[in-house]
N, C-alpha and C positions, 0 to 999 in steps of 0.2 A: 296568531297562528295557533296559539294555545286553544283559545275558542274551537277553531275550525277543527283541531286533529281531536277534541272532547266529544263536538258533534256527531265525528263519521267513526271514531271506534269501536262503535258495534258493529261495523262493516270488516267482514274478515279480511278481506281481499285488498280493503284500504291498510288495516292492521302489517297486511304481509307486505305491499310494497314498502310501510312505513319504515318498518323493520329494514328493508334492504338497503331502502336509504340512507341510513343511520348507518351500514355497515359499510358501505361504500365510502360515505362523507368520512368515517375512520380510516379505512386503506388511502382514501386520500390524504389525509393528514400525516398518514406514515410514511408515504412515498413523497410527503414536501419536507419531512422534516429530514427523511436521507438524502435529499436533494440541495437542499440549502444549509446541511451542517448543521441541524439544530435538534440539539442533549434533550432538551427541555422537553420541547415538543416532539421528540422522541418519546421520552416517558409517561408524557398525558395520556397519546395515543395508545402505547400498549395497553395502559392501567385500564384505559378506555374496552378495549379489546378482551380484555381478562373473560368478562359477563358472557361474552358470546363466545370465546373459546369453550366456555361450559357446560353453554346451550347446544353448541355445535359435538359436544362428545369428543373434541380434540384433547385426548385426556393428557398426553403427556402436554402440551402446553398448558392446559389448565392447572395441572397438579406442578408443574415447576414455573408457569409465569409469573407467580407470588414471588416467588425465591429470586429469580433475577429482580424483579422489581426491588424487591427491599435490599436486597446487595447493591442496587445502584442507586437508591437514593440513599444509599447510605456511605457512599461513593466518597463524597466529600468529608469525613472524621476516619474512616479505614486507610482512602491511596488519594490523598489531596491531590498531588500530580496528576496522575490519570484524570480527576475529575478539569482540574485546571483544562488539559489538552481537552478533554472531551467538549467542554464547553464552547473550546474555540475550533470545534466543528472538526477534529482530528480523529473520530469514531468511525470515517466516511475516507473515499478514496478519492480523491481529485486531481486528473489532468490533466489538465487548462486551466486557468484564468478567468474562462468561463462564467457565468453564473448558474445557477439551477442544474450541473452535471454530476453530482458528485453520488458513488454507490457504491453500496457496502463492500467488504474486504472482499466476500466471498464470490459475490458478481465480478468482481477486478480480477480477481481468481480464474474464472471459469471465460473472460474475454479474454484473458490473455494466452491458455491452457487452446483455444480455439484459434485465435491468431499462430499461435504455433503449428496446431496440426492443419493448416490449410496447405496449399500445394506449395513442395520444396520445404516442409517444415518437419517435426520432431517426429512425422509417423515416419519408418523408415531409415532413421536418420544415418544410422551402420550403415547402411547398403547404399548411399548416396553421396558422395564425397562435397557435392557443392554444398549440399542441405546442410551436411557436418560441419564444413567450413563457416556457414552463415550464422550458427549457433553453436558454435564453442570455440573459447580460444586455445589455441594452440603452443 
């Protein structure tokens, strides 16, 4: 493969899809590693990501993705716990049993902030006595 991608690198158009694929194959690994609970490969992935946060001018991620990186690997001599939990895939939001469903705090956040405002749910909720009743006790 090395051969091949040495060959056509003068080819800009090869260069660019190269490039996209490299980026892609990273958002993939980010989305298996909050998927299947995995710390580890959480952190390759971002470390991975840094370069092109750079490239890309995503400046607040660039200028602070350093700083989380090194606060969490450095995770394990600061909050051993936290790292313990995080290893055992407790970084992530899971429920089910499932395999492969599990997603960050903020996603769980915002599915469930949606599950509420759907019909009979928290939009309203004063002016509707069944809605109130279904969400709060009394």
């Amino acid at each position: 493969m090395e051969e091949f991608d040495n060959a056509h690198s003068p080819n800009h158009n090869f260069r660019l899809w190269t490039s996209y694929m490299q980026m892609v194959e990273l958002l993939l690994a980010m989305i298996r590693a909050y998927r299947d609970g995995n710390w580890d490969l959480h952190l390759e992935s971002f470390a991975a990501m840094l370069p092109w946060l750079t490239i890309y001018d995503h400046t607040n991620y660039a200028r602070l993705g350093p700083v989380y990186l090194a606060g969490m690997e450095n995770l394990e001599t600061k909050a051993p716990k936290v790292h313990v939990e995080f290893i055992a895939g407790n970084f992530v939001v899971k429920r089910t049993n499932k395999r492969f469903n599990q997603v960050l705090a903020d996603q769980a956040t915002e599915w469930m902030n949606k599950t509420c405002k759907v019909q009979n749910g928290i939009i309203g909720i004063t002016r509707n006595d069944q809605a109130r009743d279904k969400f709060c006790v009394t």
